[in-house]
Legacy VTK file of the C-alpha trace (Angstrom):
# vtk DataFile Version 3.0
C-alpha trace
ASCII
DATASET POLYDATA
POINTS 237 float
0.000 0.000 0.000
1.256 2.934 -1.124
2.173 5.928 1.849
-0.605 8.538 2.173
1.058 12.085 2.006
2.107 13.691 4.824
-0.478 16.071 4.982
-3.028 13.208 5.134
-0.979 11.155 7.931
-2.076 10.962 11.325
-0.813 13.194 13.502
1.460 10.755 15.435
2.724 9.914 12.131
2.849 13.218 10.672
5.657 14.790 12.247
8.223 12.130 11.664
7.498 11.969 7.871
7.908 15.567 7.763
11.361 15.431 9.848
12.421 12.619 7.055
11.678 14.781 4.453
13.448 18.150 5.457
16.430 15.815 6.710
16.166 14.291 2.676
16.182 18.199 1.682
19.079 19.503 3.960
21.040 16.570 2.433
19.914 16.674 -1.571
19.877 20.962 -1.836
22.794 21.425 0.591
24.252 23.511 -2.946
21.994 26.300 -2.060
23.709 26.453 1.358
27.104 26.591 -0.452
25.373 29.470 -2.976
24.117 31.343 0.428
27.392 31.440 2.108
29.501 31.774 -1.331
27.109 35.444 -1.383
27.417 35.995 1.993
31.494 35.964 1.983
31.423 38.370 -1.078
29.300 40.691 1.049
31.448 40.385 4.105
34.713 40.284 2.762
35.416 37.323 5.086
35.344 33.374 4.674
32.592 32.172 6.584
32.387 28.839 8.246
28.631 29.188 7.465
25.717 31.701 7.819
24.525 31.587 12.050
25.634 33.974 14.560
28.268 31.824 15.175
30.211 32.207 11.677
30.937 35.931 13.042
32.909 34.893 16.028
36.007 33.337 17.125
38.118 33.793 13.928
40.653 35.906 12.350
39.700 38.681 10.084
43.046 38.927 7.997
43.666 34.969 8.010
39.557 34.918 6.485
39.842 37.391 4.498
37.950 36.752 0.778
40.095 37.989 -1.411
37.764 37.503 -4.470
36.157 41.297 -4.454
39.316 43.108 -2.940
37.451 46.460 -3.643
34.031 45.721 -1.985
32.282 46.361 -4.754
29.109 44.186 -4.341
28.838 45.225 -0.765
28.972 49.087 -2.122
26.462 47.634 -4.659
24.008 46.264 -1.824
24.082 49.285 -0.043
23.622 51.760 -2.688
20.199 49.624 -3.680
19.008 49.290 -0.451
19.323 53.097 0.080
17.988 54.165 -3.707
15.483 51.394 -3.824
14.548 50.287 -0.374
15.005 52.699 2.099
12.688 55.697 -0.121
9.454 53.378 -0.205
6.698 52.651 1.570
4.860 50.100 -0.100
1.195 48.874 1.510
-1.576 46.801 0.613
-4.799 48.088 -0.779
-7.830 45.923 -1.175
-8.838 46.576 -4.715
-12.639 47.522 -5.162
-13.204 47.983 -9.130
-17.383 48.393 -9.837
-18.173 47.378 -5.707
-21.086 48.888 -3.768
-20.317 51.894 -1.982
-20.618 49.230 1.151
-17.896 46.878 0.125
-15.526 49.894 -1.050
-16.066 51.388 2.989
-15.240 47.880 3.829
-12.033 47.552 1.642
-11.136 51.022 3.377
-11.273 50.046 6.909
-8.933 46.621 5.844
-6.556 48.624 4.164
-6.147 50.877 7.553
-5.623 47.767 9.673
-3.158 46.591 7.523
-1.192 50.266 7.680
-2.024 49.328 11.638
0.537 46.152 11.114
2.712 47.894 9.206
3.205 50.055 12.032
4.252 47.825 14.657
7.029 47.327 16.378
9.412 44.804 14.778
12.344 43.817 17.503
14.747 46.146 17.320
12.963 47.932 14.418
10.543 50.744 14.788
7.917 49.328 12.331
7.756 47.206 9.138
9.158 49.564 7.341
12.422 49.641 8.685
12.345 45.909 9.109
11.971 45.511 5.022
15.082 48.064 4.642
16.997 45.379 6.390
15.331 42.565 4.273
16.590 44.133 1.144
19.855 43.699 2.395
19.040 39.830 1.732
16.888 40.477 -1.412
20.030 43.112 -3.281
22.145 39.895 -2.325
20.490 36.705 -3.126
18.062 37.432 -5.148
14.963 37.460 -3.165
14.291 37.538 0.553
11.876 35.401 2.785
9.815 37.306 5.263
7.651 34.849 7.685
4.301 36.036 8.947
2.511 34.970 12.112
-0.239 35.419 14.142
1.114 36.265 17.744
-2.625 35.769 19.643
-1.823 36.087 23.062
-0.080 39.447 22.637
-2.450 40.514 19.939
-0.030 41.283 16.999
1.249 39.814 14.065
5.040 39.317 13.870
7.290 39.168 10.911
10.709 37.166 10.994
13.557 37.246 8.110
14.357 33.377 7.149
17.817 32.426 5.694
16.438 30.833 2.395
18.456 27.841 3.099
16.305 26.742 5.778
12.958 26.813 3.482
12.652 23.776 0.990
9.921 22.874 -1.509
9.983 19.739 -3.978
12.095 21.171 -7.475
9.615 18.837 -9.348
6.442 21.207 -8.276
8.577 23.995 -9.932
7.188 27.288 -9.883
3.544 26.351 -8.136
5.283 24.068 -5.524
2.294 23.192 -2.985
4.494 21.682 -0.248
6.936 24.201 1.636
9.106 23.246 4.978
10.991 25.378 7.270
13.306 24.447 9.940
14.650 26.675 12.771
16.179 26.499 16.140
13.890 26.925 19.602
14.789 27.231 22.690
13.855 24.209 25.031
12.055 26.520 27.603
10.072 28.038 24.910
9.236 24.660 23.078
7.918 23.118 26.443
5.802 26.666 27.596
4.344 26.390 23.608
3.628 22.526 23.477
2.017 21.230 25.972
1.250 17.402 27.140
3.431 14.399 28.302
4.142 13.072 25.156
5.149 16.793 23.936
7.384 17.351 26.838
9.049 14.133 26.848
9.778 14.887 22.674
10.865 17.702 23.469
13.756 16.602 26.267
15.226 14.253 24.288
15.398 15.821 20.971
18.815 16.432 20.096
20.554 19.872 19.871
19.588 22.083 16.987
22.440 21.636 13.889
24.031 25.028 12.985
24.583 25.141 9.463
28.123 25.159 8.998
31.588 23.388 7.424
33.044 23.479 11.055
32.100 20.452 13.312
32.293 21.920 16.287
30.321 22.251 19.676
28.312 25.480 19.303
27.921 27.215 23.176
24.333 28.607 24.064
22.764 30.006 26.583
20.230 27.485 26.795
19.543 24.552 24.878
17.894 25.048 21.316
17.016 22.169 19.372
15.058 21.929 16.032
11.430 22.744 15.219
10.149 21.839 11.738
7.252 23.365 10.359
4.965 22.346 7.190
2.801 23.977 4.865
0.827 22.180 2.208
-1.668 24.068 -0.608
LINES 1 238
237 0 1 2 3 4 5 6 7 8 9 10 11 12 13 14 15 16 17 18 19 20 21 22 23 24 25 26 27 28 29 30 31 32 33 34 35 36 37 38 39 40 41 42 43 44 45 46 47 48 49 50 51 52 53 54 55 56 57 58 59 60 61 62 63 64 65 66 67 68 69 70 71 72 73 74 75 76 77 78 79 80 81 82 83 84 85 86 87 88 89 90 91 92 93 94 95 96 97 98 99 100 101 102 103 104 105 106 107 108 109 110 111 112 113 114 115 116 117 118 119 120 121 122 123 124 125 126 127 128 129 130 131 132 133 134 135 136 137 138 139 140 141 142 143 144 145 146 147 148 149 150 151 152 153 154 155 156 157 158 159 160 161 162 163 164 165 166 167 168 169 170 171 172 173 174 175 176 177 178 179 180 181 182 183 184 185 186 187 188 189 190 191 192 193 194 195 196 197 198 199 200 201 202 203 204 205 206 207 208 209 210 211 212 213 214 215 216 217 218 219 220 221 222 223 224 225 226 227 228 229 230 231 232 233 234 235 236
């Protein structure tokens, strides 16, 4: 009998089939990792061991330096878009309304000033949405394109945005450009994994998952605060 797809799976069966695939994914794509950090080393001017927080720290700037663009010219080329194309705009949605009722047009209005409401928010460390896209076209002058993840936040009544290294999103290359199956993995805390899911089984998943893999061509033991392990999420259309 042939396996259902995942998205069909019970839900004890569900997430294991998903963790086999994006472990199948890491493994077959892992050239758009090299790509990512090939970019990423251009931009810096540095070799980088990969693309965490972690690639940053504990090395030599002159021994890693990349001596490809000795002038910095792409990273003189990322800034000047971000701050010509970027940084000037202010794009926002707008539901369109073309022959409505005057009803449905007052409607689209009020939608259109909720999402300028989003827009607004506070973003981290950036003042609104905004300023969080100028830093997003850092990634999208560099790469190509830029992945912005949206969520629904409802116990503090906001909706958060969160810039994804492409490397960690993976669709099946035979859906080509309508893929309908699209997995993320990231790295969460244990503390906020166990406060998030809760039940025995959950809890006892959670413990002994193992630590969270930095993407990286060093093997070595990556120091954290806390333990972070992996969280895998799926999204089928």
């Amino acid at each position: 009998m042939a396996e259902s797809p995942w998205h069909k799976q019970k839900p004890e069966e569900m997430g294991q089939t998903v963790a086999r695939i994006v472990d199948g994914y890491k493994t077959e794509q892992a050239g758009r990792r090299s790509r990512y950090v090939r970019n990423l080393e251009i931009y810096e001017g540095r070799h980088m061991a990969g693309y965490s927080a972690h690639s940053y720290v504990g090395t030599n700037d002159e021994e890693n330096a990349y001596r490809l663009d000795r002038l910095r010219l792409v990273r003189s080329a990322v800034a000047s878009a971000v701050a010509s194309v970027y940084a000037p705009q202010k794009p926002k949605p707008q539901f369109q309304t073309l022959g409505a009722t005057w009803a449905t047009r007052r409607k689209a209005y009020r939608l259109d000033r909720i999402c300028e409401g989003i827009l607004n928010q506070r973003q981290g460390r950036w003042i609104n949405m905004w300023s969080f896209m100028i830093d997003a076209g850092v990634d999208a002058a560099l790469h190509g394109v830029a992945a912005i993840k949206v969520t629904a936040d409802p116990v503090k009544k906001r909706i958060n945005h969160r810039l994804v290294p492409l490397p960690d999103l993976f669709c099946d290359p035979a859906e080509g450009r309508d893929p309908q199956n699209m997995f993320e993995r990231a790295p969460i805390d244990e503390y906020t994994a166990l406060k998030t899911f809760k039940g025995k089984e959950a809890a006892r998943a959670i413990r002994g998952a193992k630590a969270y893999e930095w993407y990286g061509r060093a093997a070595v033991t990556r120091p954290r605060a806390t333990k972070v392990i992996e969280i895998v999420y799926a999204k089928y259309q």
